[in-house]
N, C-alpha and C positions, 0 to 999 in steps of 0.2 A: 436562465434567470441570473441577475445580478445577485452576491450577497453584500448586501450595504458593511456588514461586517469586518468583511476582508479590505474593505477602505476607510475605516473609521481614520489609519496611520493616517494616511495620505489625507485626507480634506480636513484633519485636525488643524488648525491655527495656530502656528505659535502662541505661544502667550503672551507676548508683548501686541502683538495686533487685537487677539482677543481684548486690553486692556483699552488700545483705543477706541475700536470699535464701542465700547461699553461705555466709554469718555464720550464720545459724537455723539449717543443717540440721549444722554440724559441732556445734552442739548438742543435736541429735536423741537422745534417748534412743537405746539398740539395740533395744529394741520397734518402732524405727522405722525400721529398717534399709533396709527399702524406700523411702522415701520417702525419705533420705539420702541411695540412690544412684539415686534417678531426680532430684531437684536438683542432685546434681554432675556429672552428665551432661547436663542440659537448659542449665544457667548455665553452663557451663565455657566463657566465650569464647576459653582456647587451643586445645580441641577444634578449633573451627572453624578457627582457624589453624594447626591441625599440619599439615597439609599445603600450606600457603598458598606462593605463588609470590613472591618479594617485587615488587611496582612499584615503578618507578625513582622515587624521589622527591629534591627537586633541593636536600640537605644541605648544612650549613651548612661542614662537613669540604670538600667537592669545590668549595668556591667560593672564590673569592679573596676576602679579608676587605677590606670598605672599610666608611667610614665618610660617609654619605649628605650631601651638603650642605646647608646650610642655605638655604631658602627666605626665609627673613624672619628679623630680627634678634631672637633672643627672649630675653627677660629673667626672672631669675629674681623680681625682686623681683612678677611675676601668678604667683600661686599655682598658679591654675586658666586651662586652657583647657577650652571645651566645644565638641564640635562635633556637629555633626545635619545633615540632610538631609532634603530636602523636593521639591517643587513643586506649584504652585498648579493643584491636580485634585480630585476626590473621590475619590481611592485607597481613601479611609477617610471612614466618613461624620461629620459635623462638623467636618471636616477644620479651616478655617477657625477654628472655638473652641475647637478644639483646639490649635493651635499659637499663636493667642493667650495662653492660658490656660499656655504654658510659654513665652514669652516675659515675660509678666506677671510669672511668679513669679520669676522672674530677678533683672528689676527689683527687684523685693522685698525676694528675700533678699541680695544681695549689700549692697544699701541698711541693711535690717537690722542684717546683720551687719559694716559696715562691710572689705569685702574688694572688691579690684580682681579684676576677672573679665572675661574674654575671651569671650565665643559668635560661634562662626562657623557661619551657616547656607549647605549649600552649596543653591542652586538650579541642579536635574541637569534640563536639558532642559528647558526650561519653555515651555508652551505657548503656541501662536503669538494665541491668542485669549481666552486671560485676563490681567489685569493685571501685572506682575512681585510678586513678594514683598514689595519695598521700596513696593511704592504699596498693595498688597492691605492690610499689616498697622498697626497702629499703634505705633510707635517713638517714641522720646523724644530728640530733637534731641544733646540734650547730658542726660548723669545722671552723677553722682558717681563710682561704681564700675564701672559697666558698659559697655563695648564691645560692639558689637555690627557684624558685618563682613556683607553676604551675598557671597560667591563665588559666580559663574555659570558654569555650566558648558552650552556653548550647544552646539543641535540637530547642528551640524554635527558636532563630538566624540563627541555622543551615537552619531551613525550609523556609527563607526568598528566599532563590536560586534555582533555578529550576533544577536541578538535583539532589537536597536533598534526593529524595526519594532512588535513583540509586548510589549515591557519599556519602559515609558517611563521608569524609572528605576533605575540601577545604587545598590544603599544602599550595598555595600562600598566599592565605589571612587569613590562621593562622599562616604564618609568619610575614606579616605585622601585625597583633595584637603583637606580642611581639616585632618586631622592633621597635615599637611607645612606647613602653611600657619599653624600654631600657636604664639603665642608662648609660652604660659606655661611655668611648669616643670613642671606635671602636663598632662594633655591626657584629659578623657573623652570619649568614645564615645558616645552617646546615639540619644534618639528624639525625635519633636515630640510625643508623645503621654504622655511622661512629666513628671510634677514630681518633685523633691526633696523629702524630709522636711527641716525645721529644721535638724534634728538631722543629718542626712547633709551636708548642705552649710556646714554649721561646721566637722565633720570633714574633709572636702576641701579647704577652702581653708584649714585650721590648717598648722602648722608639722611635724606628725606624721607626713606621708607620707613615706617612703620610695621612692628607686630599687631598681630589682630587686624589685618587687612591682607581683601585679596583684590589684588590687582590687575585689573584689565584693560586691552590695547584695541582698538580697532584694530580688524585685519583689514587692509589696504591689497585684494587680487591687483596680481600683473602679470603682464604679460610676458609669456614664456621666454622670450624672443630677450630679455633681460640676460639669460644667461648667454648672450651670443657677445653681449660686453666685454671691454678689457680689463678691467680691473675691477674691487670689491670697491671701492670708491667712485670709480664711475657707476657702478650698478646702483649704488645709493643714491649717489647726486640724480640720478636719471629715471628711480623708482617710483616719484612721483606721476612724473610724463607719463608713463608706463599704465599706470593703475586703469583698470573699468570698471572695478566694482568698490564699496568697500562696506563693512557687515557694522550697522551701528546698532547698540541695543535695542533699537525696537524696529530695526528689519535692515535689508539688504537695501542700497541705492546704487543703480547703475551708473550714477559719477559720480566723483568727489567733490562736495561739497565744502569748502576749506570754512564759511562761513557756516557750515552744521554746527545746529546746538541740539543733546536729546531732548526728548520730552522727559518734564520730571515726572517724577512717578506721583499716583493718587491713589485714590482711593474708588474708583470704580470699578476694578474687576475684582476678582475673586479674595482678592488678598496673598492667594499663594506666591512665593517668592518667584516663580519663574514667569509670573506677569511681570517683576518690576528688576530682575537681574539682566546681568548682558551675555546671556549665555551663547551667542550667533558664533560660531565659529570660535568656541572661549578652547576646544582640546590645544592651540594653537601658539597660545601664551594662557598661563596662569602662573601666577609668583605671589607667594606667601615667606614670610618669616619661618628658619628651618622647624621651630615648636610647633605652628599650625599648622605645617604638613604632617607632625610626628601625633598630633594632638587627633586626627582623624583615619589615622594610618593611611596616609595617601589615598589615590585614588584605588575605587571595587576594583579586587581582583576576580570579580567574576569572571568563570570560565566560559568566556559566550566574544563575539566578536564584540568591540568593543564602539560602537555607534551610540551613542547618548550615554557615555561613563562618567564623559567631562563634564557633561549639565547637569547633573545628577552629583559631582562631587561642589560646584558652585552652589545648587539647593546646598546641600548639607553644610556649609561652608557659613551658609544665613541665619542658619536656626543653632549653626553650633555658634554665634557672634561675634564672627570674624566678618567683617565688613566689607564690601564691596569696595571700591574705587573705580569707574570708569573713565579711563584716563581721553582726555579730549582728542582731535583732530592734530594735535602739535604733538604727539608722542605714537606717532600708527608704528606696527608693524606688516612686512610687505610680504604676500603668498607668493610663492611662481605658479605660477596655474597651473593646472596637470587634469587628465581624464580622470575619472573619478569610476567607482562601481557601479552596479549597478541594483538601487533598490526595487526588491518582490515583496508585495503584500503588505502585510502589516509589521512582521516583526522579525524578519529574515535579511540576509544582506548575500549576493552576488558574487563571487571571487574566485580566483584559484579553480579554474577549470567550472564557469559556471556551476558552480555548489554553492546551496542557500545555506548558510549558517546565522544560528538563533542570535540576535541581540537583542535587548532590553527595548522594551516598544514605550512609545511614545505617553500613550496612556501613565505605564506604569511607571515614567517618572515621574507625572503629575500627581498620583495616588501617594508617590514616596514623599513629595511636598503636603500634600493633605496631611498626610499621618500626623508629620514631623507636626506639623503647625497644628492642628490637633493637639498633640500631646507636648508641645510646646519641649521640643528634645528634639536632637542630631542624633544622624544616624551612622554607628561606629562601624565603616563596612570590613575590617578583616582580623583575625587574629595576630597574635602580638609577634607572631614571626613573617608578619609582611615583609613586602620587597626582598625575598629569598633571603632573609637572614639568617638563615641558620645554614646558609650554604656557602663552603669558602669556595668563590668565583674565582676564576682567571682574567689578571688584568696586566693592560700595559700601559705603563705611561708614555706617551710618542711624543711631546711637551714639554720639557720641564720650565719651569717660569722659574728668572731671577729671585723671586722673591721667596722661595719652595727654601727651606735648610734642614728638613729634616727628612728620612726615604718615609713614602708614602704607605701604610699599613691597614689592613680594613682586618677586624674580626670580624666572627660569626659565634651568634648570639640565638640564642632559641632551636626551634624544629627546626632540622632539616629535609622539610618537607613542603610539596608545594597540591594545590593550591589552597592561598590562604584566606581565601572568602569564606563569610561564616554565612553566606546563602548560597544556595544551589542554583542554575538555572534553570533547572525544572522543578522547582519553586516558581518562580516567577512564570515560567510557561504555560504551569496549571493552575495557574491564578489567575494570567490572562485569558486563556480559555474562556474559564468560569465565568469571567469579568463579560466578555465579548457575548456570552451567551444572553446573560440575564440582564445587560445595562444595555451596551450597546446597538443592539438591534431596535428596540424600545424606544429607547433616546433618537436616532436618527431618523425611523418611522416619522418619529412625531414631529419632528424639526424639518423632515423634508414637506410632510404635510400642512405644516403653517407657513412653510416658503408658498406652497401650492396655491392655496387660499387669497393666500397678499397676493400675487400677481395676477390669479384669475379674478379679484377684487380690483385690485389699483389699477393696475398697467394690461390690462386686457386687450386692450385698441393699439395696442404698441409692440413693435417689435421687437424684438428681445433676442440681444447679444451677450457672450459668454467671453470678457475679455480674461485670456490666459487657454492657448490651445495644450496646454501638458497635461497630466495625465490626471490633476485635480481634477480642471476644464472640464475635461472629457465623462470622468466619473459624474460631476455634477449634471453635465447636459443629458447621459442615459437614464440618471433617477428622475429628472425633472420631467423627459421626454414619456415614462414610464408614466407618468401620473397627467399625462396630456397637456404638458407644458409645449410649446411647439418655441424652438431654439431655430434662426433663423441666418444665426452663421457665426464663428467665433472671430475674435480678435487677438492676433499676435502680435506682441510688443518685440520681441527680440532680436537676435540677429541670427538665431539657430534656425538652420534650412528647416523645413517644415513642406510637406504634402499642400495640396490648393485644396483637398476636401479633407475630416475627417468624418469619418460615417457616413458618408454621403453630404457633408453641412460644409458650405466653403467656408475657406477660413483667409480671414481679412488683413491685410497689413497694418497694423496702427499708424503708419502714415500716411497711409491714403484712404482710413476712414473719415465719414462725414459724420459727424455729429448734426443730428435735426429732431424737430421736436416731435415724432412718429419712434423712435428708437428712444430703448431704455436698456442697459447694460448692464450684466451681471457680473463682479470683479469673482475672478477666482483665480489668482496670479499671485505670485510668492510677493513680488512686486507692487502689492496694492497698497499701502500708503503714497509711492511714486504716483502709481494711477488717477489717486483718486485727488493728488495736486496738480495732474495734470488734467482733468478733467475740469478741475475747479476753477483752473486757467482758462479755458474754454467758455465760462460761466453757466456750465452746468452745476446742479443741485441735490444732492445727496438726496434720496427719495423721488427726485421728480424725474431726475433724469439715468441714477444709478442706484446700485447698493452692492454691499460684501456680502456674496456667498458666506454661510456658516463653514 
């Protein structure tokens, strides 16, 4: 027997689709009446929390207010800091021309465009049998604009955390070591796997940013085959061509849309902020003014793999009134694409010799949104010796930029002690339990049960397709099929090879499905606002001819 519980992660909704979803059906004709109230029962994320317990989360009201000290002397006249995280592994494959390939552009653009720019790469634990960073990669003695710093963060600090042996490296909290460790007036967040558009990195390092905003970029996927280019200038000019996806706040479109506008935000879902932020891919770029990184002490150093820390430091980022910016289609940054882990269950992640390690589940960042907006307060997530401050690090400068006149110096300030989360994850573990026990099972019961209803009511004489064959798909078709739903074959949109049956149910190309008036389609595809434009294209009808799975 299935436990609905163990998938609660997986058929969860982002929140930005829960919000349209919630927007379409108070548009519902009353011919549609049913469908109206089986969407504001399935989407209603305060449902799920009308009876919620609240967890003690460690607000910014119950703490004494200080203001974090400065590690190194920073000056307003570097526009920009950037800071990233790495070590010399194949975490990611290409790893090596990959993070060439964004130091390169670096070089480039700051050169380019004539701006002083700061990059601090931290290297977190690095291996006892590869080269260091600073010998692995190729750096430029002395350049014009550019610094470039590596901070080490060695094996020994590594092993302070309890999944040391299984994690060989912490991304959150070797971002906070170089955010702390930042001099500019802005400070972003990044990856080694990303470049800058032109155009986003002119924007950055101009005069135009603002404190008290956080700022966001499309991520623009491309394809890998980028780095097989000659220059960081051609990979740019050519990054566009390239792209197949790219992540807008309220989902994923498999091509770029140059004329995409978002949807604005309303007022019909739940109100919590991760219905109306751009959290899709947000670990990737985030850039605030260096006070409101220091004013929330970075991102959770929870000791857990770090899978939903980014969206969870954008919440906090809402309620503590640092504002959003979602920067349009004229300012993307571009991913190189890479294999990714692989997610188990609900609240565990894949890696490193297939070992599940715990991260923050899905749920429990939405609960962290309730609270906050609740109790109308951010939430402070670490001690005031974040980003290993109280630890003198080993660094090198490989860089030095024209503009640099004084030697570069970081103190250390507070504990030398790590980790500095003032929550545990087995806090949150046996929260979710609790949670999963007494809400969830309940909650999905009844939501699969009023799905059951509608279709053995409305669409009973009709065939019934489940577009989206991945592992939602799939989950969805065995509870529905469980309750004598009979699913009659799925639809695959993608281009990922895919089996001709799963369970026995073929599964359909979406380009050589027929739409006709005998079929009715269930969306359950990451992809469904795509879907359901293309369906709409077709002059099919929300209710008559499809709906979104909850």
């Amino acid at each position: 027997m299935i436990d609905i519980k163990d998938y609660y992660e997986t058929i969860l909704w982002p929140a930005p689709y829960v919000r349209q979803a919630l927007k379409r059906s108070a548009q519902l004709p009353e011919s549609l009446s049913a469908l109206k109230n089986l969407y504001q029962y399935t989407f209603a994320e305060h449902r799920i929390f009308s009876t919620d317990t609240p967890f003690e989360l460690p607000l910014s009201q119950k703490l004494e207010p200080q203001k974090p000290a400065e590690l190194v002397a920073h000056d307003d006249n570097i526009p920009l800091s950037i800071v990233t995280i790495t070590r010399n592994d194949d975490h990611v494959e290409r790893m090596q021309e990959r993070t060439q390939a964004f130091i390169d552009s670096l070089y480039w653009l700051s050169e380019h465009y004539a701006k002083p720019v700061e990059l601090i790469i931290v290297e977190w634990n690095p291996p006892s049998d590869r080269k260091p960073l600073g010998a692995q990669f190729k750096f430029r003695k002395k350049h014009p604009y550019l610094s470039i710093i590596i901070i080490t963060v060695p094996s020994e600090i590594h092993q302070n955390y309890q999944l040391a042996d299984d994690l060989p490296l912490y991304q959150m909290i070797g971002k906070n070591v170089g955010i702390r460790r930042a001099r500019g007036k802005f400070v972003l967040a990044t990856n080694i796997d990303v470049l800058l558009s032109k155009e986003l990195f002119e924007f950055i390092t101009d005069d135009d940013l603002m404190p008290g905003r956080h700022y966001r970029s499309n991520r623009w996927d491309v394809d890998r085959t980028i780095l097989d280019l000659d220059s960081p200038e051609v990979m740019l000019t050519e990054a566009r061509n390239l792209c197949f996806q790219v992540n807008y706040p309220e989902g994923v479109k498999l091509k770029q849309d140059l004329n995409h506008t978002a949807n604005s935000h309303d007022n019909h879902a739940s109100g919590l902020a991760m219905s109306k932020l751009h959290t899709w891919a947000c670990g990737d770029f985030q850039l605030l003014h260096r006070d409101d990184w220091a004013k929330l002490t970075g991102y959770s150093e929870l000791d857990a793999y770090s899978f939903h820390l980014d969206s969870l430091f954008a919440i906090t980022c809402h309620y503590a009134g640092i504002e959003e910016v979602a920067l349009p289609d004229q300012f993307p940054h571009f991913h190189i694409d890479h294999t990714l882990g692989t997610p188990v269950k609900s609240n565990t992640y894949i890696i490193n010799e297939k070992k599940a390690l715990y991260h923050l589940c899905y749920m429990s960042l939405l609960r962290s949104d309730y609270q906050m907006q609740l109790r109308n307060d951010c939430y402070i997530f670490n001690e005031p010796h974040w980003g290993l401050s109280g630890f003198t690090l080993p660094y090198q400068q490989v860089s030095r930029a024209d503009w640099e006149v004084t030697e570069l110096t970081y103190q250390s300030i507070g504990e030398n002690k790590s980790p500095a989360s003032r929550q545990s994850p087995q806090y949150f573990q046996s929260n979710e339990k609790q949670y999963e026990e007494e809400v969830y099972t309940r909650f999905l019961s009844e939501a699969y049960f009023k799905t059951e209803i509608y279709l053995k009511t409305e669409h009973s004489a009709k065939k019934l397709f489940i577009w989206g064959a991945g592992k939602r798909g799939q989950i969805h078709m065995n509870q529905l099929s469980r309750r004598g739903i009979s699913i009659s074959g799925f639809i695959h949109g993608t281009n990922t090879p895919i089996a001709d049956e799963l369970d026995g149910i073929p599964v359909h190309s979406a380009s050589d499905f027929l739409l006709s008036a005998d079929v009715f389609i269930l969306i359950a595809s990451i992809f469904a606002e795509e879907i359901i434009q293309h369906l709409q294209s077709l002059g099919a009808k929300e209710g008559e001819q499809f709906l979104v799975l909850m």
